[in-house]
C-alpha positions as CSV (number, residue, x, y, z in Angstrom):
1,X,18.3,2.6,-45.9
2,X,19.1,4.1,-42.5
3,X,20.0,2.8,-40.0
4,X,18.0,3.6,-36.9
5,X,17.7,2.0,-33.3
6,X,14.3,1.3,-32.1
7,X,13.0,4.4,-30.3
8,X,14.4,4.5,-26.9
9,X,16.9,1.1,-27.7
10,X,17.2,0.6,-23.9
11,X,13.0,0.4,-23.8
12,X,13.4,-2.7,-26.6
13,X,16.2,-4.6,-24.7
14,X,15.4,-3.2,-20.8
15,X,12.1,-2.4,-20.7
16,X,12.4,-1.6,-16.7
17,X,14.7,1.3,-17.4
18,X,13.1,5.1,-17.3
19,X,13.5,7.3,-20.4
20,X,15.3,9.5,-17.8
21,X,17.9,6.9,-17.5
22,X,18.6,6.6,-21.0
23,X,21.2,9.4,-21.3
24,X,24.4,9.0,-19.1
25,X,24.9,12.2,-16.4
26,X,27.9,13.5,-19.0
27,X,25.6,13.6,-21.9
28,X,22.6,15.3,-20.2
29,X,25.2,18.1,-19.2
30,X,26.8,18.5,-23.1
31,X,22.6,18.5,-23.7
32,X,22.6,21.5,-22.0
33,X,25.3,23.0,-23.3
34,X,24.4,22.7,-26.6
35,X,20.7,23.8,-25.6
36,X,22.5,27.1,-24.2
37,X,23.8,27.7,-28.1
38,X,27.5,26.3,-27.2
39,X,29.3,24.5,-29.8
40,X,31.1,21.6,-29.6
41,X,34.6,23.1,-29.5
42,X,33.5,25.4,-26.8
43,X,31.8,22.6,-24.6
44,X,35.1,20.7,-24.4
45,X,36.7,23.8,-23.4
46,X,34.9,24.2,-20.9
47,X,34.5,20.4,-19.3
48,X,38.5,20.4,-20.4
49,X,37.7,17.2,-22.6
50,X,38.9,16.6,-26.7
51,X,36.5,18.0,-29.1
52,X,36.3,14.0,-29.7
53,X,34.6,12.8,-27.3
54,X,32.1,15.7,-27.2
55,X,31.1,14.6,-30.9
56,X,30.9,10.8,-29.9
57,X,28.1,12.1,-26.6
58,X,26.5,13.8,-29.4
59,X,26.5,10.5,-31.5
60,X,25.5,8.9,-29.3
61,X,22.5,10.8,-27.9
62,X,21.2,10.8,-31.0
63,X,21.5,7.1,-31.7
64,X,19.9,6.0,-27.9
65,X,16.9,8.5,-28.6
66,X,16.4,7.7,-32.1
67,X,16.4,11.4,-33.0
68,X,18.1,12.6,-36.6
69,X,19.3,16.3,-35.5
70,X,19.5,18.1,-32.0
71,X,16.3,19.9,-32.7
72,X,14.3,16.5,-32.1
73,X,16.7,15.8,-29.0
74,X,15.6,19.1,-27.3
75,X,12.1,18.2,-27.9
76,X,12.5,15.0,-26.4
77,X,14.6,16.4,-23.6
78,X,11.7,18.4,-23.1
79,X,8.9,16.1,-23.6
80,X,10.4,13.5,-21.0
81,X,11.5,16.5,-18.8
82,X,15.7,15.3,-18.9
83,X,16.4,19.0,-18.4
C-alpha cells in the first residue's frame, strides 16, 4: 500500500493556510526550474546547493501536494496558479 499524505497535508492539519502557501519560496523556484527542462544536477549548479538537497525539495513537493510524478506537480502548479 502507498503511502500518501492527504491532498494538500497542510489543508488537513491548517485548514487557514492557502494552497499558495504550501510550497516553501525555495521549492517554487526548483519548480521552475525543473518546468524549464533543467535537471536536478543542473539546478544545484546553478543555486550553488548539493544535488542532495535538490532531490529532498523534489521529495518533498511531491509528498505536500500529494502528486506521484512532476507531471501532476505542473498541473497543480498550474491549476492553483504557484507559477
Amino acid at each position: 500500500m502507498k503511502n500518501q499524505w492527504p491532498t494538500a497535508v497542510s489543508k488537513t492539519y491548517f485548514p487557514d493556510i492557502d494552497e499558495d502557501k504550501l510550497l516553501t519560496r525555495r521549492e517554487l523556484e526548483i519548480l521552475k526550474w525543473i518546468m524549464d527542462g533543467l535537471a536536478s544536477k543542473q539546478i544545484a549548479e546553478r543555486l550553488h546547493i548539493s544535488i542532495h538537497t535538490v532531490n529532498a525539495h523534489r521529495k518533498n513537493m511531491l509528498r505536500k501536494t500529494n502528486c506521484t510524478n512532476f507531471s501532476e506537480i505542473v498541473k497543480y502548479a498550474i491549476k492553483h496558479n504557484l507559477l
